[in-house]
PyMOL Python script that loads the backbone (N, CA, C, O; Angstrom):
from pymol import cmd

cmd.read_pdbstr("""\
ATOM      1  N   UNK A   1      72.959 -89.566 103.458  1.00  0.00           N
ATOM      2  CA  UNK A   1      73.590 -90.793 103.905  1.00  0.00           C
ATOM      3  C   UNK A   1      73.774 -91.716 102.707  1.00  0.00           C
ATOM      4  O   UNK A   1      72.917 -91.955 101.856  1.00  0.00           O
ATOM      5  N   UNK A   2      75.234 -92.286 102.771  1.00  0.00           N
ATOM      6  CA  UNK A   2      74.971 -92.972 101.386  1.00  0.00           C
ATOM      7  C   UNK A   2      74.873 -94.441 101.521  1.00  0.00           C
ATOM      8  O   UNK A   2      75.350 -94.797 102.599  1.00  0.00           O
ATOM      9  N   UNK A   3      74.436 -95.390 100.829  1.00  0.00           N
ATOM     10  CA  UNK A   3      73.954 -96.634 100.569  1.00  0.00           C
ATOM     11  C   UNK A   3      74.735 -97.178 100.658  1.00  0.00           C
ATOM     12  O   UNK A   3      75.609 -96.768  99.894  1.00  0.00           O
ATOM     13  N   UNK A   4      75.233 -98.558 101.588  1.00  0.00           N
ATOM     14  CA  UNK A   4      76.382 -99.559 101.441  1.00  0.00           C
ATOM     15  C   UNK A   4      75.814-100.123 100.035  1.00  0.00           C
ATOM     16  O   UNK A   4      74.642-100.083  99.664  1.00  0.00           O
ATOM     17  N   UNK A   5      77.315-100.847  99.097  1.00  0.00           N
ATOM     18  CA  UNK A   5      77.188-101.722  97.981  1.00  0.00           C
ATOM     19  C   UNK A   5      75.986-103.033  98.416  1.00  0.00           C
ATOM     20  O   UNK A   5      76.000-103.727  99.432  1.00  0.00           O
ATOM     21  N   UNK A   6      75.178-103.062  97.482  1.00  0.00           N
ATOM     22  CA  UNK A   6      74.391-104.325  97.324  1.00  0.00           C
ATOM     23  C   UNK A   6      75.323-104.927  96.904  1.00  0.00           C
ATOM     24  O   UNK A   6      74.911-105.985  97.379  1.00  0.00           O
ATOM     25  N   UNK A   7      76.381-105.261  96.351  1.00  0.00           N
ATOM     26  CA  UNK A   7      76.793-106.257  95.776  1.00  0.00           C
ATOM     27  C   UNK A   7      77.757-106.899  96.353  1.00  0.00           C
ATOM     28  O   UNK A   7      78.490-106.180  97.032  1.00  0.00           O
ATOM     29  N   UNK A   8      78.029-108.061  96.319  1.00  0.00           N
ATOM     30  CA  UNK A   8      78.881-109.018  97.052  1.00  0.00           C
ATOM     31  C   UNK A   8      80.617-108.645  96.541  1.00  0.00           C
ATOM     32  O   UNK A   8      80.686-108.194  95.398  1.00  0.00           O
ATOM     33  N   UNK A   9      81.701-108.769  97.140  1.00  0.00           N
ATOM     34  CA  UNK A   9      83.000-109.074  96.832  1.00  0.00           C
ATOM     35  C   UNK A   9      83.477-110.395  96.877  1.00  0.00           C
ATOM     36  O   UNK A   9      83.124-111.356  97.560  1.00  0.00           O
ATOM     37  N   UNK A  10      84.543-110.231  95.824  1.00  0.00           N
ATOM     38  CA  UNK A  10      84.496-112.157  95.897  1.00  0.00           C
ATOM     39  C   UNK A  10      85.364-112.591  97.007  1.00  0.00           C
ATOM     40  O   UNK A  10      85.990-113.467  96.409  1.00  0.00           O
ATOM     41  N   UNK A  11      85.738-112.593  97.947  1.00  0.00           N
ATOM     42  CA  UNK A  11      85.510-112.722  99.473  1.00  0.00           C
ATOM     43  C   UNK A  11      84.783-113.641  99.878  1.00  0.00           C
ATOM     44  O   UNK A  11      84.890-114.815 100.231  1.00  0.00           O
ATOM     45  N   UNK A  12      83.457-112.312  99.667  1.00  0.00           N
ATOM     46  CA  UNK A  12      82.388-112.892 100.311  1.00  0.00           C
ATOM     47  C   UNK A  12      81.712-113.598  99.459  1.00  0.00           C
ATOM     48  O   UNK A  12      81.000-114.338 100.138  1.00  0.00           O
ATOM     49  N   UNK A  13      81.537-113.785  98.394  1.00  0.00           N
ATOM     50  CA  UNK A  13      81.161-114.852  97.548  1.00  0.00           C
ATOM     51  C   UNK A  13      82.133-116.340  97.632  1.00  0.00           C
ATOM     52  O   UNK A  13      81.646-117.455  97.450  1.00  0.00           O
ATOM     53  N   UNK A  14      83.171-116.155  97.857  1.00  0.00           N
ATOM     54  CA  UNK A  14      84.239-118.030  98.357  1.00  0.00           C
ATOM     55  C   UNK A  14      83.711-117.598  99.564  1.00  0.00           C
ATOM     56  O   UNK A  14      83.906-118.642 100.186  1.00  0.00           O
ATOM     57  N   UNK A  15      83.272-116.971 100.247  1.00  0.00           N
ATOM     58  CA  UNK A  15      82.798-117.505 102.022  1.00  0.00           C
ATOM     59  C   UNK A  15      81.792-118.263 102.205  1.00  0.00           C
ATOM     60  O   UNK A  15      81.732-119.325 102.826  1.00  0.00           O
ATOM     61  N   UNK A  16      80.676-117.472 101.429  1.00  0.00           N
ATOM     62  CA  UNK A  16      79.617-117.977 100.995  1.00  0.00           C
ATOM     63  C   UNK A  16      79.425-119.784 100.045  1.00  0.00           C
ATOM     64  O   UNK A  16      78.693-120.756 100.226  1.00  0.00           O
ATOM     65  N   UNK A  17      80.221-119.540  99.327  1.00  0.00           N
ATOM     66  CA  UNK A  17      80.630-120.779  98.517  1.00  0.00           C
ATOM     67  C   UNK A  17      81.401-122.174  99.760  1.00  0.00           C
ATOM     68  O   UNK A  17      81.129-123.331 100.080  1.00  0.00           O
ATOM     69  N   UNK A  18      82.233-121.350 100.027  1.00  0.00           N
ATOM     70  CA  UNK A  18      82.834-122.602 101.198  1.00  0.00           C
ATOM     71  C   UNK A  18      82.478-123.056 102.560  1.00  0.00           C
ATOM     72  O   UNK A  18      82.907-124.021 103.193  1.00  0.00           O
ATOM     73  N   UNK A  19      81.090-121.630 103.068  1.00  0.00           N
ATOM     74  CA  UNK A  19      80.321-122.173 103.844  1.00  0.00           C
ATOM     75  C   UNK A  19      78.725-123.175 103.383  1.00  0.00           C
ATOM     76  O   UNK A  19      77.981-123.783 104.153  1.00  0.00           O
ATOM     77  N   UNK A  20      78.634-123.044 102.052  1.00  0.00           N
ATOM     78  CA  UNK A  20      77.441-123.876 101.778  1.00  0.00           C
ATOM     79  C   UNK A  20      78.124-125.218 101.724  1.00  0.00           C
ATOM     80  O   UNK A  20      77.486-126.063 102.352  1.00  0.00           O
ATOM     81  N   UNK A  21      79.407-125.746 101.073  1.00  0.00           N
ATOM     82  CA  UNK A  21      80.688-127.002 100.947  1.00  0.00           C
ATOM     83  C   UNK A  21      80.811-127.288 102.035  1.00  0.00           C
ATOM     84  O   UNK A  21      80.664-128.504 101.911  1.00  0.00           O
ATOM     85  N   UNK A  22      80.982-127.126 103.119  1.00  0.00           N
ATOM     86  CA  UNK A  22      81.107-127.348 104.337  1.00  0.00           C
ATOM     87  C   UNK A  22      79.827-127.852 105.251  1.00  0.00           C
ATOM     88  O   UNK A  22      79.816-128.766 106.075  1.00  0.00           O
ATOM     89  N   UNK A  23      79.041-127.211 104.960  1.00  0.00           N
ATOM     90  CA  UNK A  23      77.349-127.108 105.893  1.00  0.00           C
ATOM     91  C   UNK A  23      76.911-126.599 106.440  1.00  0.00           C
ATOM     92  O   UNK A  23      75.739-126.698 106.804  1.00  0.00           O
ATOM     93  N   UNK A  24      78.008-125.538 106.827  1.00  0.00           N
ATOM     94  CA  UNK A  24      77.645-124.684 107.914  1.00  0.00           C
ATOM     95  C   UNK A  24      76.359-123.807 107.664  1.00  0.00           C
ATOM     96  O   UNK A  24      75.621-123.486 108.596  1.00  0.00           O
ATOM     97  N   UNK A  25      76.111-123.404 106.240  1.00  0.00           N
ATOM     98  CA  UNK A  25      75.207-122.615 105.783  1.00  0.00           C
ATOM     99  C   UNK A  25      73.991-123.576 105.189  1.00  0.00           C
ATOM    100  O   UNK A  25      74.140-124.796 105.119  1.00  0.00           O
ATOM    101  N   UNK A  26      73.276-123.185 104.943  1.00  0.00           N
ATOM    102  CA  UNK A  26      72.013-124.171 104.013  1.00  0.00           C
ATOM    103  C   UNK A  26      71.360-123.093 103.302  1.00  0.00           C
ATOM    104  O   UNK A  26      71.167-122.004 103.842  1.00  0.00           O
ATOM    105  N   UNK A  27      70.963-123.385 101.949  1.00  0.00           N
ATOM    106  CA  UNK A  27      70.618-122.488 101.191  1.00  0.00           C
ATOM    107  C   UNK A  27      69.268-121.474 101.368  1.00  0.00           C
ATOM    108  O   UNK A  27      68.892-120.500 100.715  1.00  0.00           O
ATOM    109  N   UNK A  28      68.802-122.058 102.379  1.00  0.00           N
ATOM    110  CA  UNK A  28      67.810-121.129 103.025  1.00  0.00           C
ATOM    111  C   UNK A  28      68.221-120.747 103.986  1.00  0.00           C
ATOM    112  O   UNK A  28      67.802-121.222 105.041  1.00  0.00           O
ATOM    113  N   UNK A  29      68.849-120.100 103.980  1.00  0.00           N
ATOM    114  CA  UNK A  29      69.496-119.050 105.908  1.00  0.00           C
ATOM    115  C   UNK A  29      69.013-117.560 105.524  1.00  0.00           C
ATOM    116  O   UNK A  29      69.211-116.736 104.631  1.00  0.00           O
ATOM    117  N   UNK A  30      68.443-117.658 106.432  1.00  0.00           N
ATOM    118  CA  UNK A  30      67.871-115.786 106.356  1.00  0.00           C
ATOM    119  C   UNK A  30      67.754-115.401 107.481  1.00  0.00           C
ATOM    120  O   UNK A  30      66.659-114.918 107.769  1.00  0.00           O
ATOM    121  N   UNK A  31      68.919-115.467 108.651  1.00  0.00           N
ATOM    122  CA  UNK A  31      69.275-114.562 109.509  1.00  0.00           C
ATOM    123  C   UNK A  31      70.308-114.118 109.689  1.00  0.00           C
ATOM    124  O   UNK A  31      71.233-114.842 109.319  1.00  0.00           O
ATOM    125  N   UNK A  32      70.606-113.070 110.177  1.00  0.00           N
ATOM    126  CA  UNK A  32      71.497-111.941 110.269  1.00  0.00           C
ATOM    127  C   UNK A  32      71.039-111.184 111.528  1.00  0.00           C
ATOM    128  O   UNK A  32      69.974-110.622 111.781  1.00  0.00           O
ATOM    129  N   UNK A  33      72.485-111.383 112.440  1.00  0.00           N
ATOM    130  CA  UNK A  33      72.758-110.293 113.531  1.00  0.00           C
ATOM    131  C   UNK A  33      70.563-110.958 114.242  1.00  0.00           C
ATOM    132  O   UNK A  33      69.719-110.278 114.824  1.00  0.00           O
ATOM    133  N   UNK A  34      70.515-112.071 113.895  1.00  0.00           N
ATOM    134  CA  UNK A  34      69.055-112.326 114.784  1.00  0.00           C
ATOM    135  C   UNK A  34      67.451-111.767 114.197  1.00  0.00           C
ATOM    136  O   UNK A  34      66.269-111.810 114.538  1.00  0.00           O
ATOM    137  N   UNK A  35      68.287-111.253 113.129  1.00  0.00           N
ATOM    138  CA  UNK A  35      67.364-110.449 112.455  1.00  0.00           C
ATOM    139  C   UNK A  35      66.465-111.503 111.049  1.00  0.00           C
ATOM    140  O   UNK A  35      66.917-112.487 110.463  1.00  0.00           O
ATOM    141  N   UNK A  36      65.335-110.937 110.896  1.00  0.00           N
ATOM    142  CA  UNK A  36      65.142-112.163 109.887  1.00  0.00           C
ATOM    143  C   UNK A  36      65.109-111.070 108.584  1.00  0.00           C
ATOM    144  O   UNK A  36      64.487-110.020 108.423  1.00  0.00           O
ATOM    145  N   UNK A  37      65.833-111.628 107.943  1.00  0.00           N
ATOM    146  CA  UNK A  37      66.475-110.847 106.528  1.00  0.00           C
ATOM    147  C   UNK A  37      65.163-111.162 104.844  1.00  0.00           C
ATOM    148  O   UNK A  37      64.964-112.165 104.159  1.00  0.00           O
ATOM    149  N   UNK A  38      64.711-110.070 104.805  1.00  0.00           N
ATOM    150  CA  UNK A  38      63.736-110.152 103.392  1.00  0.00           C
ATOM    151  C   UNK A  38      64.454-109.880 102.108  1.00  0.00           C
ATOM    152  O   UNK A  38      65.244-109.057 101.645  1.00  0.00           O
ATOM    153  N   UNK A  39      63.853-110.885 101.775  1.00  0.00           N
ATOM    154  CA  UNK A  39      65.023-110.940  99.876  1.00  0.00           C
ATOM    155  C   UNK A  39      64.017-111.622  99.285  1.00  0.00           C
ATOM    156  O   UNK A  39      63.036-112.249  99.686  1.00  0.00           O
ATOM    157  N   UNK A  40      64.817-111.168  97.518  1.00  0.00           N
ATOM    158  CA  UNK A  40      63.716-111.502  96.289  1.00  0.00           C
ATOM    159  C   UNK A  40      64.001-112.299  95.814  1.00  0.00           C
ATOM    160  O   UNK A  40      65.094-112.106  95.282  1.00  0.00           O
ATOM    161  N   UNK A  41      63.329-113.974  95.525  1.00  0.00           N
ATOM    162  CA  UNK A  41      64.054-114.467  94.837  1.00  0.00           C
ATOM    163  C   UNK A  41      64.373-113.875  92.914  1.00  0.00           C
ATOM    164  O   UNK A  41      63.449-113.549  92.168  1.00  0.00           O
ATOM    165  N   UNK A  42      65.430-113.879  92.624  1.00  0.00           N
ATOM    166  CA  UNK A  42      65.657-113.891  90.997  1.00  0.00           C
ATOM    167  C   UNK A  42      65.515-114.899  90.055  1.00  0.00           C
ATOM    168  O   UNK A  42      66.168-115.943  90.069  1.00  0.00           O
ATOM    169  N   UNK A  43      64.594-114.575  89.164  1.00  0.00           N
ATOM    170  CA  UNK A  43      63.828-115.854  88.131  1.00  0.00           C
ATOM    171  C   UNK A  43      64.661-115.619  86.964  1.00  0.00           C
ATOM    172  O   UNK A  43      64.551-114.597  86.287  1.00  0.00           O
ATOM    173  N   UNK A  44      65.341-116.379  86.760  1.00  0.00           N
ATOM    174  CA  UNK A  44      66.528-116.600  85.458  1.00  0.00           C
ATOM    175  C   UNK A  44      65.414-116.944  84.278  1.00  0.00           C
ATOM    176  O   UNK A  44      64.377-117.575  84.484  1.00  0.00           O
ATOM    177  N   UNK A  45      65.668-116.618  83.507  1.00  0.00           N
ATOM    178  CA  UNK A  45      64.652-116.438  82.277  1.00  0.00           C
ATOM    179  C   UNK A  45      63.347-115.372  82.208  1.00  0.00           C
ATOM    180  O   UNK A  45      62.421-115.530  81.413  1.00  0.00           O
ATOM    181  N   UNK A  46      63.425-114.282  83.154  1.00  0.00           N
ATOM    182  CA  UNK A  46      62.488-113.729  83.051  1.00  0.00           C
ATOM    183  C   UNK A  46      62.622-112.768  81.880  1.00  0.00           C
ATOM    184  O   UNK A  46      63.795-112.464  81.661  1.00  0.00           O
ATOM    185  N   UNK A  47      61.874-112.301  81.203  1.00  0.00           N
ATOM    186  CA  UNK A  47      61.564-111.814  79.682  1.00  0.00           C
ATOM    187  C   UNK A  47      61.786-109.675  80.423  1.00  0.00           C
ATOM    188  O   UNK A  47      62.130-108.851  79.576  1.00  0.00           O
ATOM    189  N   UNK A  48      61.600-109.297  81.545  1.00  0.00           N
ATOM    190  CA  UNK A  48      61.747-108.222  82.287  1.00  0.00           C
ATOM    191  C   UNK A  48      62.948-107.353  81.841  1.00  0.00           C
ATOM    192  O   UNK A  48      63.217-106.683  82.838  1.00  0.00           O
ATOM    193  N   UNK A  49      63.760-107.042  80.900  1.00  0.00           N
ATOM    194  CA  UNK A  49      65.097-106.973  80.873  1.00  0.00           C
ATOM    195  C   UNK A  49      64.994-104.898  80.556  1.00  0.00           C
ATOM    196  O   UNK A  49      65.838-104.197  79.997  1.00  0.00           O
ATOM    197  N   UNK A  50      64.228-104.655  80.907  1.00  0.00           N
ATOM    198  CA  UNK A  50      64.698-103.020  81.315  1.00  0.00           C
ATOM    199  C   UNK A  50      64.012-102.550  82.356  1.00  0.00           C
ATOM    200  O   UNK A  50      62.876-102.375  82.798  1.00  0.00           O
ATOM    201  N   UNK A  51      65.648-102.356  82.671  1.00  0.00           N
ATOM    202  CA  UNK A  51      65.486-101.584  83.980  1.00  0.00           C
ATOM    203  C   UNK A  51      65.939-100.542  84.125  1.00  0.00           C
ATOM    204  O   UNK A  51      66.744-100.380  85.042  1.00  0.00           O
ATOM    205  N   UNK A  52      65.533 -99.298  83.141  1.00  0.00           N
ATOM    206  CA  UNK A  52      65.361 -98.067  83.428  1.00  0.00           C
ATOM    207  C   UNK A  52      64.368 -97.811  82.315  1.00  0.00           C
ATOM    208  O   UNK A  52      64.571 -97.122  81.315  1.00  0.00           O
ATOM    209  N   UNK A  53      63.461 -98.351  82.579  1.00  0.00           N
ATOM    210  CA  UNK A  53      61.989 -98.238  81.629  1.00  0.00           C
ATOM    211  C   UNK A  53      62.113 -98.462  80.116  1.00  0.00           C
ATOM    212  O   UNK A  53      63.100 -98.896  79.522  1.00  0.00           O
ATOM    213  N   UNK A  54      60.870 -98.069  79.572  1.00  0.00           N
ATOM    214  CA  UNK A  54      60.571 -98.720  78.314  1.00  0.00           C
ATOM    215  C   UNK A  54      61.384 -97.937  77.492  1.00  0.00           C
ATOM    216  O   UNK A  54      61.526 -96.747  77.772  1.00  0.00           O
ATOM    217  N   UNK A  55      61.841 -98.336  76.696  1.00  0.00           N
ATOM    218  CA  UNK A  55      62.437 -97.278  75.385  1.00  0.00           C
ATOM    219  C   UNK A  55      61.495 -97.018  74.378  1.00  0.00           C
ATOM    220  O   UNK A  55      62.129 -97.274  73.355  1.00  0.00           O
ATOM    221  N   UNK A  56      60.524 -96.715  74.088  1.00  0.00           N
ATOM    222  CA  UNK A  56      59.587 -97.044  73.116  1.00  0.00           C
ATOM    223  C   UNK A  56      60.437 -96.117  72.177  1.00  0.00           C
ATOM    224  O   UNK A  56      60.990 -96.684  71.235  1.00  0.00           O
ATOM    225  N   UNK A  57      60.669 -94.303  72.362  1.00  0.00           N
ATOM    226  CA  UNK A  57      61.311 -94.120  71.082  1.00  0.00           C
ATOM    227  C   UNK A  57      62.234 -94.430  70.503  1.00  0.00           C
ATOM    228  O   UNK A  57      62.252 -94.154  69.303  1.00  0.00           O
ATOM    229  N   UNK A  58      63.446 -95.167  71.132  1.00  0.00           N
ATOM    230  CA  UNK A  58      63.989 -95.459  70.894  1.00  0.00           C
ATOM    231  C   UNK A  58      63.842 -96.859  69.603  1.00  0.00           C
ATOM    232  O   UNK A  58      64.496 -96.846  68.560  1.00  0.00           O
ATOM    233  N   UNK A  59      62.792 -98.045  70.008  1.00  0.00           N
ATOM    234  CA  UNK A  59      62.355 -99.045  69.707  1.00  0.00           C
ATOM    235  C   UNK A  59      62.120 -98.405  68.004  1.00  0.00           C
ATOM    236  O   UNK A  59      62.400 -99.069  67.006  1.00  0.00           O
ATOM    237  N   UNK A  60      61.395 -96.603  67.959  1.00  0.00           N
ATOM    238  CA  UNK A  60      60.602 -96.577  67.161  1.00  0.00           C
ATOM    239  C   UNK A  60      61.878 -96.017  66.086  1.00  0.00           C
ATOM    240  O   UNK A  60      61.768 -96.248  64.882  1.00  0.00           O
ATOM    241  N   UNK A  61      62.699 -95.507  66.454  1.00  0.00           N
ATOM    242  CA  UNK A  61      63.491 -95.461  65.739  1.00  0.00           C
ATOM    243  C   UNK A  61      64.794 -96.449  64.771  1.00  0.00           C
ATOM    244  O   UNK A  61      65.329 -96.534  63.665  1.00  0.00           O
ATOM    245  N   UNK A  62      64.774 -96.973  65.980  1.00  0.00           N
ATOM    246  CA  UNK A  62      65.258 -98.669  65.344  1.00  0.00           C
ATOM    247  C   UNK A  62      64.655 -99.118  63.850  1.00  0.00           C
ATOM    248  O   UNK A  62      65.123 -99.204  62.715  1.00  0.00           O
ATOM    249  N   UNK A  63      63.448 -99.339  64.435  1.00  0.00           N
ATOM    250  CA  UNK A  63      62.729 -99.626  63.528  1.00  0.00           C
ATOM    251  C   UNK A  63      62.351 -98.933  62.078  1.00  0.00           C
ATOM    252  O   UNK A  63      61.928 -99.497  61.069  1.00  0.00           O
ATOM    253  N   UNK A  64      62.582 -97.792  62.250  1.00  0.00           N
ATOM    254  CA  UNK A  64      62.682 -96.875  61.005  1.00  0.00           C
ATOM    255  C   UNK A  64      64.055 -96.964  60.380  1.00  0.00           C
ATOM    256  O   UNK A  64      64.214 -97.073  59.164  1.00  0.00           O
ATOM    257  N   UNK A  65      64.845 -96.924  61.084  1.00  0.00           N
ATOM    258  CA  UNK A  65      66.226 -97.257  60.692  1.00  0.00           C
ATOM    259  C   UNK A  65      66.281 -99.032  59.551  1.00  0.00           C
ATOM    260  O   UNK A  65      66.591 -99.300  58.391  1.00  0.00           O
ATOM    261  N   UNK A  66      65.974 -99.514  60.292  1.00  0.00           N
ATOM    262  CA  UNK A  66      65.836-100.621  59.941  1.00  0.00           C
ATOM    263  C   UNK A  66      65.346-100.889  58.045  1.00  0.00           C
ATOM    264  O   UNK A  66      65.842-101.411  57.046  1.00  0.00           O
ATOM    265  N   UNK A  67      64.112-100.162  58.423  1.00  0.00           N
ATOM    266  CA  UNK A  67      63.659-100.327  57.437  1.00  0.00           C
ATOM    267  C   UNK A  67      63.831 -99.650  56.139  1.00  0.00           C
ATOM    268  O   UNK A  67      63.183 -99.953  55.138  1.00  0.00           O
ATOM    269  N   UNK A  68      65.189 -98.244  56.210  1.00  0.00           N
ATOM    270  CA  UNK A  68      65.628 -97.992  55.472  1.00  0.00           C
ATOM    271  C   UNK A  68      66.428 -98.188  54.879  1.00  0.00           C
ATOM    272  O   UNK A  68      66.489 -97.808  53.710  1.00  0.00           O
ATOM    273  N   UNK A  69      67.562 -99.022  55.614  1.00  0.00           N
ATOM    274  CA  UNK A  69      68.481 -99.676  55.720  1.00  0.00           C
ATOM    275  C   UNK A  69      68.469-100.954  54.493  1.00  0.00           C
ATOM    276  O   UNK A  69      69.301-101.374  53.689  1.00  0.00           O
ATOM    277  N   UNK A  70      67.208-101.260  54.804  1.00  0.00           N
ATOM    278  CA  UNK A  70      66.813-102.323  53.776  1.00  0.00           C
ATOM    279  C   UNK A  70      66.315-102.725  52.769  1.00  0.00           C
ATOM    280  O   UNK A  70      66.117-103.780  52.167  1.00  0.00           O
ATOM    281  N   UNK A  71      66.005-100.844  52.630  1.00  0.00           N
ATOM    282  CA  UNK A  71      65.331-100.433  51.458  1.00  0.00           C
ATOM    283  C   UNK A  71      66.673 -99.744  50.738  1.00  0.00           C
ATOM    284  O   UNK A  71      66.564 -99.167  49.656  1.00  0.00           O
ATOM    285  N   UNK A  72      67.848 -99.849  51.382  1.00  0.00           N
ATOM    286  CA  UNK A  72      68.869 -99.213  50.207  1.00  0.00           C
ATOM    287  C   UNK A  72      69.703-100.741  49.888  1.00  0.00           C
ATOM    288  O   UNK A  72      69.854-101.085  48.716  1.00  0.00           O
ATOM    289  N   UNK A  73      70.166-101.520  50.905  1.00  0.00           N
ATOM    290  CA  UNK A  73      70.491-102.609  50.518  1.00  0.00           C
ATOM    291  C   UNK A  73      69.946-104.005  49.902  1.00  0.00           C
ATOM    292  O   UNK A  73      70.569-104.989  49.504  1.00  0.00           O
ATOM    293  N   UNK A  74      68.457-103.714  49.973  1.00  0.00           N
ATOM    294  CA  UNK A  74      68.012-105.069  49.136  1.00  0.00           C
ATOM    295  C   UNK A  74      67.981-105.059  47.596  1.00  0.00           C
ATOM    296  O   UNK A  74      68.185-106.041  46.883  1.00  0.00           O
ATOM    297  N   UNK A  75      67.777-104.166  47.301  1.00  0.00           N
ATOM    298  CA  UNK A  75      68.173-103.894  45.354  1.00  0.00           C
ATOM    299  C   UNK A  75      69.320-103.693  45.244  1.00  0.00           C
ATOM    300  O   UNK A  75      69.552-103.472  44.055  1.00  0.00           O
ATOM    301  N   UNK A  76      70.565-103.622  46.078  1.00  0.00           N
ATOM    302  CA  UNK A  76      72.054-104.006  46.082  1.00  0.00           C
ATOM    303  C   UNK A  76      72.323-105.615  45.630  1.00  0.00           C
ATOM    304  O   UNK A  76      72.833-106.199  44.674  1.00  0.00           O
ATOM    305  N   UNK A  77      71.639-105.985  46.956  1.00  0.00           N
ATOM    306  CA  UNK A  77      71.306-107.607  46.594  1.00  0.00           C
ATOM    307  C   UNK A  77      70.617-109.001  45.618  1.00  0.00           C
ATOM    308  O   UNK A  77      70.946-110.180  45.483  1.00  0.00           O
ATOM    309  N   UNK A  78      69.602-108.206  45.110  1.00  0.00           N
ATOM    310  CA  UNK A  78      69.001-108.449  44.050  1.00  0.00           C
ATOM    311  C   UNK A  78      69.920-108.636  42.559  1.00  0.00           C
ATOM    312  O   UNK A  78      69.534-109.289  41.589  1.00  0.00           O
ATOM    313  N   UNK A  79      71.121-107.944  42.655  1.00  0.00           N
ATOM    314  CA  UNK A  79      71.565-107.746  41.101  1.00  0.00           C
ATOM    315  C   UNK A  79      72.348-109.253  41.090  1.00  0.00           C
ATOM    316  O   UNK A  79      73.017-109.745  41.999  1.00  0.00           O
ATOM    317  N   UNK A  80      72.017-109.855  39.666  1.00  0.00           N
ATOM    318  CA  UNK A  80      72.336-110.707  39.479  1.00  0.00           C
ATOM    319  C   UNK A  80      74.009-110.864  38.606  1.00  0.00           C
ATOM    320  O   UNK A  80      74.080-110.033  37.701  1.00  0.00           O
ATOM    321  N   UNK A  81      74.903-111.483  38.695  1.00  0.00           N
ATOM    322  CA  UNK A  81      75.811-111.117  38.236  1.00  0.00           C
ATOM    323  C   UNK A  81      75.597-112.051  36.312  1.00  0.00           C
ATOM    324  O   UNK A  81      76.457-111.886  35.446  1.00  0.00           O
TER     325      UNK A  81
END
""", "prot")
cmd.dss("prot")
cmd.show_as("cartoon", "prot")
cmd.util.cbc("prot")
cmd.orient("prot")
């Protein structure tokens, strides 16, 4: 069985928008069809930003990269004209 979209269409985002402008809605409404609807709130600034797990090798390679990188270009930089 497959999953309806979580995500809104913008539709339903100006419905949403022009029913909170109006009043009809209030920013706490959490029913549906009578049902009482469970949701997460989302914390804007949360530091959480992978979401398909840690990259560590990836991280570790970066980092090696990095540091070679800077070991061929900093005595590039160094020469004085």
């Amino acid at each position: 069985m497959v999953e309806p979209s979580r995500k809104l269409s913008s539709e339903e985002v100006n419905a949403l928008m022009e029913g909170l402008k109006s009043g009809d809605l209030s920013a706490s409404t959490t029913i549906k069809d009578g049902k009482e609807i469970e949701y997460k709130t989302f914390q804007f600034g949360s530091d959480d930003l992978s979401l398909l797990g840690d990259y560590y090798a990836l991280r570790l390679i970066n980092e090696r990269f990095a540091r070679t990188v800077r070991s061929v270009f900093l005595p590039l930089l160094r020469v004085q004209p």
